[in-house]
C-alpha positions in Angstrom: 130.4 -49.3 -44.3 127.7 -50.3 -41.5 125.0 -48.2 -43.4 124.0 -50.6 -46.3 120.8 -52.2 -47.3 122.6 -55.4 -49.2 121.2 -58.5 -48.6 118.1 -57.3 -47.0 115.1 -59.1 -49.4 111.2 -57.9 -49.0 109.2 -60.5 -49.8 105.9 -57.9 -49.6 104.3 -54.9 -50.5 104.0 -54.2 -46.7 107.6 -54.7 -45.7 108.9 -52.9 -49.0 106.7 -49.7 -47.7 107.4 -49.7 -44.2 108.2 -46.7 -42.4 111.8 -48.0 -41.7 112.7 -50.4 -44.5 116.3 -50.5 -43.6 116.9 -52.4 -40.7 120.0 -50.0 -40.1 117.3 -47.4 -39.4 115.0 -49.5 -37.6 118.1 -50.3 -35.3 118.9 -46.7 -34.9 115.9 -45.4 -34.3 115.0 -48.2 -31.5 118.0 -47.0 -29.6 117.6 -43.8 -29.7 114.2 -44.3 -28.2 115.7 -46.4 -25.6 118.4 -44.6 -24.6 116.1 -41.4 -24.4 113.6 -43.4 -21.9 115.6 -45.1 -20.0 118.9 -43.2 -19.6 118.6 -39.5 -20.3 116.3 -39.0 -17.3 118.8 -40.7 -15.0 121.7 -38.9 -15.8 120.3 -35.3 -17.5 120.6 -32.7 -15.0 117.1 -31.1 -14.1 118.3 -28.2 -15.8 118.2 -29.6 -19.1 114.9 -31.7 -18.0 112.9 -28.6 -17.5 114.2 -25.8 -19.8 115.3 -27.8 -22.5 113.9 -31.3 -23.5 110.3 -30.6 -22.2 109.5 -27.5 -24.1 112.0 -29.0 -27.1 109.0 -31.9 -26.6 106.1 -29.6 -26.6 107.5 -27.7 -30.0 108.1 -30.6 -31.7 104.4 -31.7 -31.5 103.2 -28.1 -32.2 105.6 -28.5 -34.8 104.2 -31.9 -36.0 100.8 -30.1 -36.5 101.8 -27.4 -38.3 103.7 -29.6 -40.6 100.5 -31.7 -41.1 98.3 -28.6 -42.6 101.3 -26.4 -44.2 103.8 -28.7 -45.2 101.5 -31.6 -46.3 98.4 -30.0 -47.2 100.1 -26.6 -48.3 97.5 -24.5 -46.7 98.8 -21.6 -44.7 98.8 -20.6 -41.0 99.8 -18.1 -39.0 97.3 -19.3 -35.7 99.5 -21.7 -34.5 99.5 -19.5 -31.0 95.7 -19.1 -30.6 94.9 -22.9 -31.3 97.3 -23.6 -29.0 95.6 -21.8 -26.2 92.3 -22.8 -26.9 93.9 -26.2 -26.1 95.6 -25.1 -22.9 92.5 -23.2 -21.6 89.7 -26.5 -22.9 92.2 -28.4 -20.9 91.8 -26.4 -18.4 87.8 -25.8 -18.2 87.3 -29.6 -18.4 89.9 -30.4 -15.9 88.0 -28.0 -13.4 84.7 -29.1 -14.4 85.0 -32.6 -14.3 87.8 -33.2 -11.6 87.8 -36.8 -11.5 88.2 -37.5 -15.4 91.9 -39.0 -16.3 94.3 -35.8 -17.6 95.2 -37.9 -20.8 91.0 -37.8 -21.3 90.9 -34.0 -20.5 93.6 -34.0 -23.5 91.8 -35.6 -25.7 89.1 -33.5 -25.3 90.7 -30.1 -25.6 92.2 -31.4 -28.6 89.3 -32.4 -30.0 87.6 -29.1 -29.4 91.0 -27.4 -30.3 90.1 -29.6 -33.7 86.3 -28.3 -34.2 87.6 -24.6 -33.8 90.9 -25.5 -36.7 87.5 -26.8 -38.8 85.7 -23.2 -38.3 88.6 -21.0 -39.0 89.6 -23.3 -41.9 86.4 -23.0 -44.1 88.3 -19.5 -45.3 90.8 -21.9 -47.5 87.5 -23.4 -49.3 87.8 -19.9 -51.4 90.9 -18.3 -50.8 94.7 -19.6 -50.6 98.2 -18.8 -49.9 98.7 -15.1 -48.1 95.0 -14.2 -48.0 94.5 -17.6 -46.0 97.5 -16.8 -44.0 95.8 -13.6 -42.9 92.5 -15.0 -42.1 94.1 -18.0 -40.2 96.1 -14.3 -38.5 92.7 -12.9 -37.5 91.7 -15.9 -35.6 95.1 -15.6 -33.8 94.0 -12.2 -32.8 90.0 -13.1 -32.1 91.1 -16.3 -30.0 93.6 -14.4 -27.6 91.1 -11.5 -27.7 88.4 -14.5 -26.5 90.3 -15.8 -23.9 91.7 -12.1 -22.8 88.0 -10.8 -22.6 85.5 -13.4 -20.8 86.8 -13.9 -17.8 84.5 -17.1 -17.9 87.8 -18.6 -19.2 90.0 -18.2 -16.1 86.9 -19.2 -13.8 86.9 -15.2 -13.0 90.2 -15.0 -12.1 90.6 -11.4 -11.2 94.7 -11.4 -12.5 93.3 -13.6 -15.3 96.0 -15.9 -15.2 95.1 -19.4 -13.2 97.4 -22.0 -12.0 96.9 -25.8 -13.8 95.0 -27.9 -11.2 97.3 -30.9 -10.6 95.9 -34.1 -11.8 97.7 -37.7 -12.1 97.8 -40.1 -15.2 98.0 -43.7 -13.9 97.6 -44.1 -9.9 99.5 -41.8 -8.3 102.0 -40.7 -10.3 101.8 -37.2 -11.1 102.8 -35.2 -14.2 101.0 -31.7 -13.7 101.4 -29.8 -10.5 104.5 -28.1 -9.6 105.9 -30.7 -7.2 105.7 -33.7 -10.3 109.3 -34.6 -10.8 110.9 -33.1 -14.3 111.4 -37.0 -14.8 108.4 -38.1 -14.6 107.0 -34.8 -16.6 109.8 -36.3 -19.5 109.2 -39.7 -19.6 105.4 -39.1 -19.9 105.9 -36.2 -23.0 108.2 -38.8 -24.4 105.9 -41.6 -24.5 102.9 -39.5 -25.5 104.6 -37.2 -28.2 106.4 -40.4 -29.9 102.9 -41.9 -30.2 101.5 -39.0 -31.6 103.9 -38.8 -34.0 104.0 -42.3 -34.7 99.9 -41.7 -35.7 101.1 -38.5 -37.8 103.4 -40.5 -39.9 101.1 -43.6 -40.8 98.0 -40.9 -41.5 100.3 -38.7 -44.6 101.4 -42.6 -45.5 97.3 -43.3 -45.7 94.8 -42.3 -48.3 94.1 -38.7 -46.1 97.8 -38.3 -46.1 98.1 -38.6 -50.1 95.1 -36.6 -50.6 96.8 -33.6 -48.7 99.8 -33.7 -51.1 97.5 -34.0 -53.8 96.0 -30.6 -52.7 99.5 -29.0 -51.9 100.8 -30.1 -55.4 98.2 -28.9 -57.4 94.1 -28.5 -56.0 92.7 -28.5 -59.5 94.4 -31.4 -60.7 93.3 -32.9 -57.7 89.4 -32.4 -57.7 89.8 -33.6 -61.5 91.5 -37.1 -60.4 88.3 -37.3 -57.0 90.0 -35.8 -54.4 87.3 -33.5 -52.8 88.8 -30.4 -51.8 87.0 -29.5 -49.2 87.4 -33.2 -47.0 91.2 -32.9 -47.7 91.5 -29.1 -46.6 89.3 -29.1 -43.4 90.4 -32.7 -42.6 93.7 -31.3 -42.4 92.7 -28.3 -40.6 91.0 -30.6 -38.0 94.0 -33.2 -37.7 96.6 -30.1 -37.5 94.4 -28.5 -34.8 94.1 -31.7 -32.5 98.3 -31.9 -32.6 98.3 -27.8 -31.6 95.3 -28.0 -28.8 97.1 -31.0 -27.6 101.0 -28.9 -27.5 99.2 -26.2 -25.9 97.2 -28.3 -23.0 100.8 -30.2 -22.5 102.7 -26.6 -22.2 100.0 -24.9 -19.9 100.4 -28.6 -17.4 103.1 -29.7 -18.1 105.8 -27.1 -18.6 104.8 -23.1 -17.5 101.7 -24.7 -14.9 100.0 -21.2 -15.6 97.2 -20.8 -18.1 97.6 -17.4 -19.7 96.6 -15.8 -23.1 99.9 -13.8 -23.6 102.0 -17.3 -23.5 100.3 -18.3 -27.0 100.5 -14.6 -28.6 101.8 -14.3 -32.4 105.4 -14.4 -31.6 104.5 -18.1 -30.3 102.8 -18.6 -34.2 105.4 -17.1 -36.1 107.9 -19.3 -33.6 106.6 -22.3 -34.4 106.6 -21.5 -38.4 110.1 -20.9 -37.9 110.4 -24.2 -36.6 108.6 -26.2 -40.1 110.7 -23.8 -42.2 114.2 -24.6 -40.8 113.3 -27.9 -40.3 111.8 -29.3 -43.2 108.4 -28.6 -45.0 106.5 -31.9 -45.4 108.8 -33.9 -43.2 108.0 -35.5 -39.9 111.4 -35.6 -38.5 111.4 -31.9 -39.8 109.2 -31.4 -37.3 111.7 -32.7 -34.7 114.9 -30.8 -35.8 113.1 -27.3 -36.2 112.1 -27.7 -32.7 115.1 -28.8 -31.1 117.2 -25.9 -33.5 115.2 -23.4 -32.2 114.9 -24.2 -28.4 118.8 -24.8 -28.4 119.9 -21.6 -30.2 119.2 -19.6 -27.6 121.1 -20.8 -25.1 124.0 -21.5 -27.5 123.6 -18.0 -28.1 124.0 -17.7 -24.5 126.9 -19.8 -23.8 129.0 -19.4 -27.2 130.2 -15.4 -26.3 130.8 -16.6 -22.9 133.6 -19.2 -24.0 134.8 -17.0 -26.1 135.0 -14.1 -23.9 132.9 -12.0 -25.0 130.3 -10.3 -22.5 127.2 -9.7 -24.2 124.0 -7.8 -22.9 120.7 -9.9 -22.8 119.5 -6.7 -25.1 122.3 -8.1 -27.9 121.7 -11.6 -27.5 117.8 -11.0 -28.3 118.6 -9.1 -31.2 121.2 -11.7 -32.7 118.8 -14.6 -32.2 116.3 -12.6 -34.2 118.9 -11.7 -36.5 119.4 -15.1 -36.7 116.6 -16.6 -37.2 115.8 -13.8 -39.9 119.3 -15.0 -42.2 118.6 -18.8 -41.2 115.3 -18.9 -42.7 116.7 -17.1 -46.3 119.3 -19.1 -46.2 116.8 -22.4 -46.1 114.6 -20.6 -48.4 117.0 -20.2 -51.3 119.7 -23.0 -50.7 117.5 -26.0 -49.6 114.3 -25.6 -49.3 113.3 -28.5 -47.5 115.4 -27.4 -44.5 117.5 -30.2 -42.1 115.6 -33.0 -43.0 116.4 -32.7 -46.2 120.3 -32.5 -45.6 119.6 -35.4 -43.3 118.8 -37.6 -46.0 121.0 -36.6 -48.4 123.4 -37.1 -45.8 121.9 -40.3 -45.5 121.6 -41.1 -49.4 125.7 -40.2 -49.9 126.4 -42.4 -46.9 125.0 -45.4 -48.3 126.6 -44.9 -51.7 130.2 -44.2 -50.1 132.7 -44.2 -51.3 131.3 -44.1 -54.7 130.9 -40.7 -56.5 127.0 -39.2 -56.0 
């Protein structure tokens, strides 16, 4: 078989813990990268480009920062929603304020004041854990769209309270924000700056912080007793998750719906992306990745499925299946693999590189 790892010697401790050790993988993974940035925004219709693989992108690092403080650090959330619009409305605030600052800047700074409010909310898990955390991270859901709902400071006193994105450009003129940026350029730019983000996410739960965080998921007390300090490891996680989230939520309110609104980011938008770490895979990167692209395609296979089949289905029943759905999908992950489809992804992997012998 093509998947094997004989012959391939690691002559150090760096290249035996690399992120790919297999070259197999290494291979793989390149050309999936490179067919994804140089030949799916050729031939993808635009279709696919706007209501598929740019919100798909947009989950999956919402996604990527909920795995970081639930499935690494096993705290908790149910804010995922109202950190994400304190990242779209920062975003926009400093892109209004300071009009001539770089959009990747004004990104960086809404995710970094996305990360200070994660730290706030997230002194709660100091004393308390598990569902009473996950209600306190649920009242900051509530107080944050409450926040931005209330002062209409937020909107620049909007009167319909919901402002457009102001259009800003990345490197010279090309444009990624305003509604007349080209769905290709929009991809190639959420490619380039999700992959490196989750790039950083996978060598930081590799690092010392990373460790730490599964120290404190595993077991907190026998953490503190080995010199893990509880409180760096939760709020450092808290802060790092946060950044991701503001980040996902500045990139959906300019990138994808151009509108900064509360009632995009309300709880159905936190328990979404919980959905998303759950089916995917707890504690996985590539988790991350599947839960996302499961949940933004099951609707519309939801759509299309009774269509081929012949069967006309109100948009009424096709909400309530995909709940349905999602409901029986996340019991079934629950109580037959708990680590969701990246787990069955490397086992699919493991058995493949042991075929045809018995595992």
């Amino acid at each position: 078989m093509f998947y094997r790892e004989a012959g391939q010697f690691k002559t150090s401790y760096a290249a035996d813990q690399a992120i790919y050790p297999i070259r197999q993988d290494k291979i793989g993974i390149l050309i999936l990268f490179g067919f994804s940035l140089l030949a799916i925004p050729f031939i993808a219709p635009i279709y696919w480009l706007n209501s598929i693989l740019i919100p798909f992108l947009i989950f999956s690092l919402a996604a990527l920062g909920l795995n970081i403080l639930t499935g690494y650090c096993g705290q908790l959330s149910l804010g995922t929603g109202g950190f994400m619009a304190c990242g779209a409305f920062f975003s926009y605030k400093l892109a209004t304020a300071m009009p001539d600052t770089n959009i990747l800047i004004v990104f960086l700074l809404a995710g970094l004041g996305t990360a200070l409010v994660g730290v706030l909310f997230g002194l709660p898990s100091l004393r308390i854990k598990g569902f009473y955390l996950a209600v306190a991270t649920l009242a900051a859901q509530f107080f944050l769209i409450w926040m931005f709902n209330k002062f209409s400071w937020w909107t620049n006193h909007s009167p319909s309270g919901v402002i457009s994105a102001p259009p800003r450009a990345v490197f010279g003129d090309i444009d990624v924000t305003s509604a007349s940026a080209s769905p290709e350029a929009k991809y190639v730019f959420l490619l380039l700056l999700v992959s490196f983000l989750a790039l950083i996410a996978k060598n930081m739960v590799r690092s010392r912080i990373g460790r730490s965080w599964m120290a404190i998921r595993d077991m907190d007390i026998a953490a503190e007793i080995i010199g893990i300090r509880p409180m760096l490891a939760k709020l450092s996680a808290f802060a790092v998750s946060s950044f991701f989230i503001g980040v996902s939520g500045a990139l959906w309110a300019f990138t994808y719906s151009g509108s900064v609104e509360a009632l995009a980011f309300e709880i159905n938008r936190s328990f979404e992306v919980l959905f998303m770490i759950i089916i995917g895979g707890l504690g996985a990167i590539m988790g991350s990745f599947l839960g996302a692209a499961f949940i933004v395609l099951l609707p519309i296979a939801l759509d299309t499925i009774p269509l081929l089949l012949g069967l006309p289905l109100s948009v009424e029943t096709v909400a309530h299946l995909r709940l349905i759905i999602f409901g029986a999908l996340i019991i079934f992950f629950l109580i037959v693999e708990p680590h969701g489809l990246a787990r069955l992804w490397q086992i699919g992997k493991e058995k493949l590189r042991l075929w045809p012998f018995p595992y």
